[in-house]
N, C-alpha and C positions, 0 to 999 in steps of 0.2 A: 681519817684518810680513806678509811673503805668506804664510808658512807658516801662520799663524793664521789667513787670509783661507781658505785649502784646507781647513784642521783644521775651521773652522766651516761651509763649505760640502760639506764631506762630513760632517758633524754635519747638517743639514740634509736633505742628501738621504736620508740614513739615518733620519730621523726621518719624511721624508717616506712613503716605503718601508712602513717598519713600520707604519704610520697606515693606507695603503692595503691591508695585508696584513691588518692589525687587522678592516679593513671587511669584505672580503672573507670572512674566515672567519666575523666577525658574520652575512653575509647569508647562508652557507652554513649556518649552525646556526639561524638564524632559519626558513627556510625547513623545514630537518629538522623542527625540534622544532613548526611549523605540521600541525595535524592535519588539517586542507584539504586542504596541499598536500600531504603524502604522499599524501592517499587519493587525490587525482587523480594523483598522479605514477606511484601502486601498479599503476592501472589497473583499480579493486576496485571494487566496490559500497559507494552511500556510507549508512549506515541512521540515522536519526533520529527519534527516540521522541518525541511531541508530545503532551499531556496538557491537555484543558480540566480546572481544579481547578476543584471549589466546594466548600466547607468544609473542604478538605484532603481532599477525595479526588476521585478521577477520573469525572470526568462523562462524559467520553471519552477515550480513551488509541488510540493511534493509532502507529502507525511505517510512513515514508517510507522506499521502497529508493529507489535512484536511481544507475544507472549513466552517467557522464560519457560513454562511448564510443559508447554508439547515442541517450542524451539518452532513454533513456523508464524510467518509474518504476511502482512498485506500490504498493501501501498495505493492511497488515494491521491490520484492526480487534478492540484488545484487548477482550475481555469485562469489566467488572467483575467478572462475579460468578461468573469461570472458578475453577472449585476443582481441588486437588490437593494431596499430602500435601508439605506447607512445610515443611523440613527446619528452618529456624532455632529456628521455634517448635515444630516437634514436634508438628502435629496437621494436620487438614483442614479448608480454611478456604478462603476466597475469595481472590485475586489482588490485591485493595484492600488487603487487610490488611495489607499490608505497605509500602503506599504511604506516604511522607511528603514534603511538597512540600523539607523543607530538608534533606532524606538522600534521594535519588532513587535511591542506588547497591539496596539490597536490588530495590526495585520492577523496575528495569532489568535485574537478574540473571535474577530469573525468567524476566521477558518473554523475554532472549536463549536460555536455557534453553528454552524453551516451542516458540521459532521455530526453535533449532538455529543462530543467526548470533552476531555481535560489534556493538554498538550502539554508533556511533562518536559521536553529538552527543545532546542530549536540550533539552527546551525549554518551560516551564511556560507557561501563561495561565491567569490568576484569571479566575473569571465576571466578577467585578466590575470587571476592567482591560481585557476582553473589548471592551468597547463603544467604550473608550479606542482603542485599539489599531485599532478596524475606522474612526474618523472620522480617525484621522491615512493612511488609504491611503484614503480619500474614500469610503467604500463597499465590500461586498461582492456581487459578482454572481453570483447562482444560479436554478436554475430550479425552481420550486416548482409539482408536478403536481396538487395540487389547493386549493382557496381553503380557508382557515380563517378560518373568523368564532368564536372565543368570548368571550362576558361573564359575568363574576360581578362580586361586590363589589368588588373589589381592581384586577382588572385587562381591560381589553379588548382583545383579542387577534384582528388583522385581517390576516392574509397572501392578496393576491390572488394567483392560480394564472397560472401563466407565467412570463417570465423576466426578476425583480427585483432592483432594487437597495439590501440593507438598507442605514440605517444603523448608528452604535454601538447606542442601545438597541434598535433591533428586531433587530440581530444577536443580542444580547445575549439578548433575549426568546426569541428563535428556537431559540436553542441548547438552553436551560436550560426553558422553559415544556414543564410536566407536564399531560396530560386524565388524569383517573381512565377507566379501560378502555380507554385506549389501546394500538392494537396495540403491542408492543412492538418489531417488527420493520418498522414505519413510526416509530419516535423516530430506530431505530438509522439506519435510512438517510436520514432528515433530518438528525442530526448528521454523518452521512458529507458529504451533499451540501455542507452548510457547511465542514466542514474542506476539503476539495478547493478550492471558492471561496475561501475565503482564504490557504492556499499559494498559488493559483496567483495573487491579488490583491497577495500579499507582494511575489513573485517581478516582477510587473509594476510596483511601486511601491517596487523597490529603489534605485536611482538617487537618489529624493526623500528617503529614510529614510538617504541620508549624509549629508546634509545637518546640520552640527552641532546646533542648536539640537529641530530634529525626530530626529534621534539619541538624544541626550540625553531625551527625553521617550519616546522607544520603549523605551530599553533599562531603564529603569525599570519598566516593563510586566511584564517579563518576566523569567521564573527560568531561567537557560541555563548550563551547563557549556561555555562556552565565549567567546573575547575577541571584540570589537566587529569587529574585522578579517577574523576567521575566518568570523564570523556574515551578516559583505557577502556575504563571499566563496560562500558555500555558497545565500544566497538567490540572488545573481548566474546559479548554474548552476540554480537550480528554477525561473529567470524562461525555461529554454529548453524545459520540460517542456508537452508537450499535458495540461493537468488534465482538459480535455475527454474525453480516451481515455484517462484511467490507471484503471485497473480497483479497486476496494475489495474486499477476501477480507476476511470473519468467520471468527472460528474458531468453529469449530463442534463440539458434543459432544452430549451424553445427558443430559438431565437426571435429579437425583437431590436428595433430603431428605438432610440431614447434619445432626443438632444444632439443628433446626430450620428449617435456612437452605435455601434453593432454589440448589445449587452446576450449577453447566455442568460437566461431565467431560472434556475434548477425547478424542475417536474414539480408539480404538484406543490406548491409552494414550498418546496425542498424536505419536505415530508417524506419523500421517496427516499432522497440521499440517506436520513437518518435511518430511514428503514433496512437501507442496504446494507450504512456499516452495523445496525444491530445482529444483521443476518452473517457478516462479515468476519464480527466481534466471536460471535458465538462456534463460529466455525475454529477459529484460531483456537480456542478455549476448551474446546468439546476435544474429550480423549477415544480419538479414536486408532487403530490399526494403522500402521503406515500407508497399506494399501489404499485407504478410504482417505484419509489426511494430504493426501500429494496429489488426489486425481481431481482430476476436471470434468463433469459430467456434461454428457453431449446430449440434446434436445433436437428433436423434430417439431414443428410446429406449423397446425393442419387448420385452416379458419373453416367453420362446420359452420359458418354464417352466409347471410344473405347480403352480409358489411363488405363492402371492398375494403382492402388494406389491413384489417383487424390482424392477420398473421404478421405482417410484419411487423406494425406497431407492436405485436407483442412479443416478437424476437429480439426489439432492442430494449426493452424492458428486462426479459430474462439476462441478455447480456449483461445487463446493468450490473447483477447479483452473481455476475462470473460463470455465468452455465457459455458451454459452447454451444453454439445454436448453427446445427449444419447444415439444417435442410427447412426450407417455407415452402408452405404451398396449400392446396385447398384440401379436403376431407373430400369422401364419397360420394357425400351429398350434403347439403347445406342447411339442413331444418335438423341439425341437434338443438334438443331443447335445454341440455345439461352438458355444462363442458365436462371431461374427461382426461382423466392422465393416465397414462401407459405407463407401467412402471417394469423396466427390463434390465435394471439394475445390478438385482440379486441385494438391494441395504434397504429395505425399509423404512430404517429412521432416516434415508436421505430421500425418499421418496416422500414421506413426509413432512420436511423438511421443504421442500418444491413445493408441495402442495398449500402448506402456509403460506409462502408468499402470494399466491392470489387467491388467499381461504378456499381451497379447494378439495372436499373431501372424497369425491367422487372417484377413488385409484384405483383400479384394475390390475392386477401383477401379474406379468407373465415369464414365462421361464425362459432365459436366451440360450440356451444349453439343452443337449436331448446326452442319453448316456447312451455309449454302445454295448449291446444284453453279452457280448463275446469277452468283450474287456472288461467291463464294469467300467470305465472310463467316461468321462463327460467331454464330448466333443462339443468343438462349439459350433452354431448354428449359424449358417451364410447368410439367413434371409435378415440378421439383424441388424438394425440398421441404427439406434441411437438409444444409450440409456433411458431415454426419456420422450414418449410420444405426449404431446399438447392436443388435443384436438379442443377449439373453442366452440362452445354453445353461444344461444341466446342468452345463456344467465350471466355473465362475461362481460362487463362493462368496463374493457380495455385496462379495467387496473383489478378487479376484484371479480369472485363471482357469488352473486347474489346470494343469500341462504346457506352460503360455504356446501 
């Protein structure tokens, strides 16, 4: 009798054992096979491709970088109507073309192709689930720089200028409402403005959206390659991100008639774009000081050539790479033989930094700050005018300079 009493208490505890070991490796492989937690555990950059559809195709198309380790984020705006030769179907054709809300894999290729990265999550919203989506997080907040009033037949269209709270349908309205002759480059950055507001409205109203009942009517909403858990999980780290300060990059190209169509060409046979987010990437990644991490450096940019246009051509290049570019115009004179950078900074590695992107080693630093001898105090100086003077040479072949 005692013997059976051991035989079943070591049955027992053996069973107990294995159960606990069972778990164990359960939450070990859980955790792996979780694409969250690798990319945070990787220490990588986390990228997720966000798409306003309205009739199955992209009204805006959008990818979020976002590194866990310094918490700040970037955002590349996809063109619709960026063209290049589509190997699948064998011609030249726009970047839509390939979109389909219930196969996302081809559309998502490209993009990764185009950006030079791996697009780890993806994320659909319907226009028409759009409005849904924005009154279950109470609102979206943005700031709208000038007032629109318009009416026709159909609809009246009222956004006061300053800093608003839509709800569903005027989100909704906001996003998708077309004027005939409107700039095109005032829609793009009013859908920018919007998407930012609502990642970052997401992120602030993650806590509410676990909630079962409001779960359940969210994730309806929406087309995601990815489980309920993982999708907390990943707004939980965009609710730490400044949306206020994360910068929007367009890709930018040449325009060109194909087949009738009006196709974008990205620069430089999109060589540029990769270049920009490696510049981009690194920025995100690189640990620096708050003060250096949040700011936007301003450029002057002075054509010391005999080229007409060469300034400006190279202020929407810097733009490309996120510098502010405040001021064009010509140099003193026009026979510099070597371009020059002015570096009024005060950060060197971001001077640096500037000067890599058109191999330019030629920096000069000067001090924006004089001290006053009575206080010891650093006043700062009136006559300055922008972090960063360009002035271009003959060596300056609109993308690089010659001999760095």
């Amino acid at each position: 009798m005692r013997r059976n009493n051991v035989d079943a208490s070591a049955f027992l505890l053996a069973a107990i054992l294995l159960f606990l070991a069972a778990g164990v490796v359960f939450t070990i492989f859980a955790l792996r096979s979780d694409p969250i937690e690798e990319a945070l555990s990787g220490d990588r950059v986390i990228n997720t491709l966000f798409v306003f559809d309205r009739d199955q195709k992209p009204l805006g198309a959008y990818v979020l970088m976002y590194y866990p380790a310094t918490r700040r984020a970037a955002v590349f705006d996809i063109p619709g109507e960026l063209g290049f030769i589509i190997q699948r179907i064998d011609r030249v054709d726009r970047i839509n073309t390939l979109y389909d809300p219930q196969k996302i894999g081809p559309f998502e290729t490209e993009v990764e192709g185009l950006l030079g990265i791996d697009i780890n999550f993806s994320m659909i919203i319907k226009i028409e689930d759009l409005g849904r989506v924005v009154d279950l997080i109470d609102g979206v907040e943005i700031f709208i720089p000038s007032p629109v009033e318009i009416y026709d037949r159909e609809n009246s269209i009222l956004f006061p200028s300053g800093l608003t709270r839509l709800d569903g349908d005027k989100a909704r309205l906001y996003v998708s409402y077309e004027i005939p002759g409107e700039d095109q480059e005032m829609a793009v950055a009013r859908r920018q403005r919007f998407f930012l507001g609502l990642i970052k409205r997401l992120g602030e109203k993650n806590g509410a959206l676990k909630n079962r009942p409001a779960a359940r009517i969210y994730q309806s909403l929406l087309t995601v390659d990815m489980n309920q858990r993982t999708q907390t999980r990943l707004f939980d780290e965009f609710a730490g991100i400044d949306m206020d300060r994360t910068n929007v990059q367009s890709v930018g190209g040449n325009v060109r008639e194909v087949s009738g169509q009006t196709l974008l060409f990205p620069y430089y046979g999109g060589n540029l774009v990769k270049e920009i987010v490696r510049q981009t990437l690194g920025t995100l990644t690189r640990q620096l000081d708050g003060s250096v991490s949040d700011r936007v450096f301003t450029v002057e940019v002075l054509n010391g050539t005999a080229t007409n246009g060469m300034a400006g051509r190279t202020a929407d290049l810097l733009r490309s790479f996120g510098y502010d570019v405040i001021s064009v115009g010509n140099a003193d004179r026009n026979d510099y033989e070597r371009t020059e950078l002015v570096d009024r900074s005060g950060y060197d590695e971001m001077a640096k930094t500037f000067g890599d992107i058109i191999h330019c080693g030629n920096i000069r630093t000067e001090t924006p700050v004089s001290e006053n001898p009575e206080t010891g105090l650093n006043i700062q100086d009136f006559d300055y005018r922008s972090d960063f003077t360009l002035i271009i040479g003959r060596d300056f072949d609109g993308r690089y300079v010659s001999g760095g």
